[in-house]
Rosetta silent file (secondary structure, phi, psi, omega in degrees, C-alpha in Angstrom):
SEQUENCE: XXXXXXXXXXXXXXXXXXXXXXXXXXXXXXXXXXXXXXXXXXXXXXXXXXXXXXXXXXX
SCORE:     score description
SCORE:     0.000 S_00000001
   1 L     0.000  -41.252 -170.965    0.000    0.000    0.000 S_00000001
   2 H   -58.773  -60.189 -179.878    2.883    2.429    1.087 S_00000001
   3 H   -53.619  -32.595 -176.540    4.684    1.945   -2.494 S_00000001
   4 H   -60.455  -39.171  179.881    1.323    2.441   -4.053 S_00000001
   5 H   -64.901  -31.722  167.204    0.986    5.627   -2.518 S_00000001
   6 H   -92.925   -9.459  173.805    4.080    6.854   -3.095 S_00000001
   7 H   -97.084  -27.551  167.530    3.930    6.145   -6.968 S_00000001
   8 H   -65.750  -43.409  169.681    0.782    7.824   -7.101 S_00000001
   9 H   -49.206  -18.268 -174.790    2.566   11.448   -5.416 S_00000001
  10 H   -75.115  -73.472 -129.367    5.463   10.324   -8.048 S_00000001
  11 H   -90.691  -47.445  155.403    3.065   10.452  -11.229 S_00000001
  12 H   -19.314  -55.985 -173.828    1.349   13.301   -9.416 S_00000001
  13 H   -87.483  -53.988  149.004    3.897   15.414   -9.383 S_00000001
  14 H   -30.243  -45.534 -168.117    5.064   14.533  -12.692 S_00000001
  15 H   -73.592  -41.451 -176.318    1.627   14.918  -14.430 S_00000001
  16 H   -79.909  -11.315 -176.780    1.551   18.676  -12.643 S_00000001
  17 L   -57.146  -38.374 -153.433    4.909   19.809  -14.578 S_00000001
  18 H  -106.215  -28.734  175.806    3.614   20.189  -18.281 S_00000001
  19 H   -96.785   17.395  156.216    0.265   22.249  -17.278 S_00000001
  20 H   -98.255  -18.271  167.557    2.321   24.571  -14.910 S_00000001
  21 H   -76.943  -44.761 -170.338    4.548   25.280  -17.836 S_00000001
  22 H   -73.268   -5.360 -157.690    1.847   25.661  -20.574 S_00000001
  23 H   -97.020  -34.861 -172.084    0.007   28.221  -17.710 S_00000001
  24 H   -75.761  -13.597 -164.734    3.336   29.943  -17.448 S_00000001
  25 H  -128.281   47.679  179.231    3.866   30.441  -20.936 S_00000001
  26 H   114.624  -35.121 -175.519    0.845   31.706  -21.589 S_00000001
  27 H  -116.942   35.859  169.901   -2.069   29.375  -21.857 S_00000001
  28 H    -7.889  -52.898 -178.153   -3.799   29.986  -18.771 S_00000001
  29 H   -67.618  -23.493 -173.300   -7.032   28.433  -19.923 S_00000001
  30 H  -111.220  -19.940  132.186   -6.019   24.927  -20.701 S_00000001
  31 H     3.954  -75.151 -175.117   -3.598   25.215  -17.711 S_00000001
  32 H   -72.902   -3.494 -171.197   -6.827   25.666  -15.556 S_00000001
  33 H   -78.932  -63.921 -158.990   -9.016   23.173  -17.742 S_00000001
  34 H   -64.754  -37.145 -174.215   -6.248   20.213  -16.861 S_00000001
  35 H   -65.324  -17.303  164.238   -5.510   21.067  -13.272 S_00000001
  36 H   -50.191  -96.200 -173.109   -9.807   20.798  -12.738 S_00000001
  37 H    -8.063  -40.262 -175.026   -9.263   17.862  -14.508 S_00000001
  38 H   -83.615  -43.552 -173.879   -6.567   16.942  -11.716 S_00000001
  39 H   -66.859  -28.068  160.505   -8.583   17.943   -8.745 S_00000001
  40 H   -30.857  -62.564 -162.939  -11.125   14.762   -9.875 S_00000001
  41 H   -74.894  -24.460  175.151   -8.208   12.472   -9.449 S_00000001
  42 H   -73.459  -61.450 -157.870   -7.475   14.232   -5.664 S_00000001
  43 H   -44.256  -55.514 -172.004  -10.984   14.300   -4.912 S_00000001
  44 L   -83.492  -13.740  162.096  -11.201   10.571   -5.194 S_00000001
  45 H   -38.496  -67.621 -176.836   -8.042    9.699   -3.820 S_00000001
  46 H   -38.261  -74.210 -173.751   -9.031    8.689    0.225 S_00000001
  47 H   -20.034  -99.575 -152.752  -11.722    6.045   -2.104 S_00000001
  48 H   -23.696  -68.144  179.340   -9.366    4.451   -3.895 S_00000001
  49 H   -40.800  -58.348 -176.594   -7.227    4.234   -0.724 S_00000001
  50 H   -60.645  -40.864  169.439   -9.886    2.481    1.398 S_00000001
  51 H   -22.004  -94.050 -164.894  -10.544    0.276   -1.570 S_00000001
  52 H   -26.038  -38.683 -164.311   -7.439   -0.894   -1.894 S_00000001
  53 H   -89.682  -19.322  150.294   -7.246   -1.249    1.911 S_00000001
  54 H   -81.472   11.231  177.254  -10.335   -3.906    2.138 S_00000001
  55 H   -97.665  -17.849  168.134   -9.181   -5.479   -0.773 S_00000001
  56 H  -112.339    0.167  160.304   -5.844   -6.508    1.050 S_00000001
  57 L   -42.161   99.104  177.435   -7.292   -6.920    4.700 S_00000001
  58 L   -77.126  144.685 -175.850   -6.902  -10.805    4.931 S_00000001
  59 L   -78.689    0.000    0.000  -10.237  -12.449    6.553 S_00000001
């Protein structure tokens, strides 16, 4: 779970790089279209997490 967690904050952080550059250089609007787009995938993190964490809870 720990590694999982930490590759999602990897690809996170990655993923925020090319639409803080297009925002900086200019393109404000699709800047703000992808990070909405991004706030989806935060919103729904904590799910995902508890998924994951009754799907490995051994019975």
């Amino acid at each position: 779970m720990f590694k999982l967690n930490e590759n999602q904050l990897a690809l996170e952080a990655a993923v925020m790089e090319p639409p803080n550059w297009v925002g900086q250089n200019g393109y404000a609007e699709v800047a703000d279209n992808v990070h909405g787009a991004l706030e989806v995938l935060d919103k729904n993190e904590d799910f995902f997490k508890m998924t994951l964490a009754v799907m490995v809870t051994p019975e």
